[in-house]
NULO-443605 format. One record per atom (N, C-alpha, C): residue in one letter; x, y, z. Coordinates in steps of 0.2 Angstrom, whole numbers. Example, Ala and Ser with C-alpha at 12.3 -4.5 7.8 and 13.67 -1.06 7.14 Angstrom:
BEGIN
<A,<66,-28,39>>
<A,<62,-22,39>>
<A,<66,-16,39>>
<S,<64,-11,35>>
<S,<68,-5,36>>
<S,<64,0,39>>
***
This chain:
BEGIN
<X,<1452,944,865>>
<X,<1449,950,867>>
<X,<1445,949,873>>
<X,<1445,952,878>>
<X,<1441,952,885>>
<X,<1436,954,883>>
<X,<1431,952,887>>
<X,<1426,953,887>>
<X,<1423,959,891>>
<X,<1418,966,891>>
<X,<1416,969,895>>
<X,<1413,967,901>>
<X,<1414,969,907>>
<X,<1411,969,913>>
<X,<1402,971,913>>
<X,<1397,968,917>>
<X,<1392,969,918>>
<X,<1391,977,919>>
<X,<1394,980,923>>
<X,<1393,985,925>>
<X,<1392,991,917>>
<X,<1398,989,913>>
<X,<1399,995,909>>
<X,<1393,993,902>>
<X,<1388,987,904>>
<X,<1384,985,898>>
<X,<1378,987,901>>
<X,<1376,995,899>>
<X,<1371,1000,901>>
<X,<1365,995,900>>
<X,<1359,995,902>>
<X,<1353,997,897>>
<X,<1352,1003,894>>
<X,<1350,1001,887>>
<X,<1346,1005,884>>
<X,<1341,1010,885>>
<X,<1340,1013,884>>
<X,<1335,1019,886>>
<X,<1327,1015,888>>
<X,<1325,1013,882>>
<X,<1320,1008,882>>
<X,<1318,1000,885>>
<X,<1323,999,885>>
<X,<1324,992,888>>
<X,<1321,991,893>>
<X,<1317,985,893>>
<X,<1315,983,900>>
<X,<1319,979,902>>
<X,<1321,974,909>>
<X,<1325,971,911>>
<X,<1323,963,905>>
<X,<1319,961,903>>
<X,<1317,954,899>>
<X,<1324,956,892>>
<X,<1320,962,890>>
<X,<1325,964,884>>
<X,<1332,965,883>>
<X,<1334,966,891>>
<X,<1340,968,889>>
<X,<1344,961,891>>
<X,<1342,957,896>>
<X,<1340,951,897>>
<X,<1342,947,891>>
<X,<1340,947,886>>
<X,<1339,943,879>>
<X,<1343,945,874>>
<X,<1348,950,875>>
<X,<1352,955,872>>
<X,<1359,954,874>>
<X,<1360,953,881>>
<X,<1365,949,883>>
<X,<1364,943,881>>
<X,<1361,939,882>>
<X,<1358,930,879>>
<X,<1361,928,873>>
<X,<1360,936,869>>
<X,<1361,933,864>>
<X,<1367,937,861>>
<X,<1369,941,866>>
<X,<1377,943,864>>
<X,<1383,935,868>>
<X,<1379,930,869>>
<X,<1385,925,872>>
<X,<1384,923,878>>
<X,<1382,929,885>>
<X,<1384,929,890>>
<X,<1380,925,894>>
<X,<1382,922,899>>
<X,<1380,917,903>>
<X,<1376,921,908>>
<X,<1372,913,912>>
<X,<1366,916,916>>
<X,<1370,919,923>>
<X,<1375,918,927>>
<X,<1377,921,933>>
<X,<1379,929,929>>
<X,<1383,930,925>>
<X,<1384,938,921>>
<X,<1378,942,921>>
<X,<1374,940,918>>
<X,<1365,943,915>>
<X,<1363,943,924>>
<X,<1363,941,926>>
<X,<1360,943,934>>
<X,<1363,945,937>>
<X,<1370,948,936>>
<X,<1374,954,938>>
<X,<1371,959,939>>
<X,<1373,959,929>>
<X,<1371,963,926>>
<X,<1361,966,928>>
<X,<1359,959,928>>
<X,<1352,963,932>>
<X,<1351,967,937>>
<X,<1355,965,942>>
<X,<1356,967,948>>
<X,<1358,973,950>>
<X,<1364,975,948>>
<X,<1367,980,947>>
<X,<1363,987,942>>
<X,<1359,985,936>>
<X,<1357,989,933>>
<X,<1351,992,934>>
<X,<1345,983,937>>
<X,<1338,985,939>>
<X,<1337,983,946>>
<X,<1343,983,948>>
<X,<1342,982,954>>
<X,<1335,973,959>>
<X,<1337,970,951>>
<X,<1332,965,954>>
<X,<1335,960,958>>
<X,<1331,958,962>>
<X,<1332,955,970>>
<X,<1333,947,967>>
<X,<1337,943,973>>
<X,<1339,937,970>>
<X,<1335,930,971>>
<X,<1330,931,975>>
<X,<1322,927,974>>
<X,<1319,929,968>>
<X,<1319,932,961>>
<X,<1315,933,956>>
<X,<1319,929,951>>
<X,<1325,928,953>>
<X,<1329,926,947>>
<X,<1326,918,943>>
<X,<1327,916,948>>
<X,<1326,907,949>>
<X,<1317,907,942>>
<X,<1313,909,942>>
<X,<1309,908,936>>
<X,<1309,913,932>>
<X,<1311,921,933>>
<X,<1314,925,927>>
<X,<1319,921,921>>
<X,<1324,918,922>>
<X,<1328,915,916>>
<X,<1325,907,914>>
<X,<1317,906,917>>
<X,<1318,899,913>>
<X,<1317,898,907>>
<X,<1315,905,902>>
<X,<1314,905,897>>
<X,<1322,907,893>>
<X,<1326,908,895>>
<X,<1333,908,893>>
<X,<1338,903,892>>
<X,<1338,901,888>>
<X,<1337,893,887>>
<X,<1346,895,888>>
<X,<1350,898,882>>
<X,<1354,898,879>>
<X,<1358,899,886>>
<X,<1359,906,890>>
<X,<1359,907,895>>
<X,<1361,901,903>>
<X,<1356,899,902>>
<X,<1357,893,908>>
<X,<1362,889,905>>
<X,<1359,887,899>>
<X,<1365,881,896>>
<X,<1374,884,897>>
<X,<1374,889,894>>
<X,<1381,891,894>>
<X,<1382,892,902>>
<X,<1377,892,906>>
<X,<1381,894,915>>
<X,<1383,884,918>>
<X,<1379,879,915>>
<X,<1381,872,914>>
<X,<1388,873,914>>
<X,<1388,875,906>>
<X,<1395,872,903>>
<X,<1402,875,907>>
<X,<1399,880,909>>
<X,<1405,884,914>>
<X,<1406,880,919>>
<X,<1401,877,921>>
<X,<1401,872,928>>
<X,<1407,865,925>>
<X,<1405,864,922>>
<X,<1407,858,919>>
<X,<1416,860,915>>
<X,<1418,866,913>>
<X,<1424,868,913>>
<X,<1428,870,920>>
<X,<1425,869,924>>
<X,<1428,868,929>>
<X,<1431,862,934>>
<X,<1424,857,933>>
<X,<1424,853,934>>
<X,<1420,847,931>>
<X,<1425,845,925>>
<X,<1422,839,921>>
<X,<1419,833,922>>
<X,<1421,832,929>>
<X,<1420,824,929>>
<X,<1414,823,935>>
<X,<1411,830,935>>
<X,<1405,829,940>>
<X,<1399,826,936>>
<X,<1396,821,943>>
<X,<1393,815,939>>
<X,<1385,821,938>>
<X,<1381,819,935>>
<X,<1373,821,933>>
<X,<1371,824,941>>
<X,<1370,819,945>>
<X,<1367,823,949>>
<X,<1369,827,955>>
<X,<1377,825,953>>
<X,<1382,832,958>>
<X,<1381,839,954>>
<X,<1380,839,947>>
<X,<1378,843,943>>
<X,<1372,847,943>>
<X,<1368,841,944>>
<X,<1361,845,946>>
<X,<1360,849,953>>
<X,<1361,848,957>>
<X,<1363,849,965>>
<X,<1367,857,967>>
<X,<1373,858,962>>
<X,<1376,864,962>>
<X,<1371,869,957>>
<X,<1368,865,948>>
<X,<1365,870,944>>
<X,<1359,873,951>>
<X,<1356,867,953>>
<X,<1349,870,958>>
<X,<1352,876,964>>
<X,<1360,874,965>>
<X,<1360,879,973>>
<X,<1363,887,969>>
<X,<1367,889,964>>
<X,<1369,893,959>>
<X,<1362,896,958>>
<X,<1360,893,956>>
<X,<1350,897,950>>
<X,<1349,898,957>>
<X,<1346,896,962>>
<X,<1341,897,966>>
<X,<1334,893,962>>
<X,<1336,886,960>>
<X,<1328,884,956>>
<X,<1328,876,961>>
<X,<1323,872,961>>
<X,<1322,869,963>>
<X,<1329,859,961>>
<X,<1329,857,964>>
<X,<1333,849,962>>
<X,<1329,847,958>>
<X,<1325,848,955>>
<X,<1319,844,949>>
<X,<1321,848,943>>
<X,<1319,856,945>>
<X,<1322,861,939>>
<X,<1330,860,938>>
<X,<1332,861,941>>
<X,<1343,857,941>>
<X,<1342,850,935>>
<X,<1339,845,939>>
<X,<1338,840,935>>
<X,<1338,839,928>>
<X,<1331,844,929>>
<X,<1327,845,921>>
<X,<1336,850,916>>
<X,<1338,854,919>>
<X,<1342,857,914>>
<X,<1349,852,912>>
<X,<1350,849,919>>
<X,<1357,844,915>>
<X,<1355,837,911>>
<X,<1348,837,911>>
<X,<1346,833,906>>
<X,<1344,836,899>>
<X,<1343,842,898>>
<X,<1342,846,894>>
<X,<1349,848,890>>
<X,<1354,848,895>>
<X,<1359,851,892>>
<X,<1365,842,890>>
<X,<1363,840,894>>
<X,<1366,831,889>>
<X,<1362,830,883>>
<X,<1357,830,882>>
<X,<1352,828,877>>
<X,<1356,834,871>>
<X,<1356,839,873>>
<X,<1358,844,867>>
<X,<1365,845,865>>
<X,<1370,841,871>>
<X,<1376,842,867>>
<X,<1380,833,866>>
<X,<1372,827,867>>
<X,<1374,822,862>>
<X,<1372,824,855>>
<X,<1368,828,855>>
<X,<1366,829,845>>
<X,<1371,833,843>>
<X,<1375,837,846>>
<X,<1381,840,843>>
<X,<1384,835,838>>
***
């Protein structure tokens, strides 16, 4: 089954951009999708992005794992490098997430 395009995944009448933010998050979808869709819907600029999702854990993680189905054999801190230039977050915050995201998918 395809999945819907950013565009045709309205907000809500209520929504604020967090909420709907977290609606997609938790419908599946990864962090470059959800800033699409941010983008497109609230129009948010792409300097805000980089500390708007550090509370969207799932999110990031799943934009990792895309990374890494593309290209498996990238080492930790070629990983960290592209996560930091992607987000717009700093090589420390890159860091901190491919370490976040090994740690939680040795406990799988």
């Amino acid at each position: 089954m395809e999945r819907p395009s950013y565009q045709s995944l309205i907000p809500r009448e209520s929504e604020s951009k967090e909420i709907y933010a977290k609606r997609l998050e938790d419908d599946g979808h990864e962090e470059m999708f959800i800033r699409k869709a941010l983008g497109h819907h609230f129009r948010m600029q792409l300097d805000a992005f980089g500390e708007f999702f550090e509370p969207f854990e799932k999110a990031r993680l799943r934009h990792i794992d895309s990374l890494l189905e593309i290209d498996p054999n990238r080492t930790d801190y070629s990983l960290a490098r592209k996560v930091s230039k992607d987000l717009g977050i700093s090589m420390e915050r890159g860091e901190h997430w491919v370490k976040l995201y090994r740690a939680k998918n040795l406990a799988r």
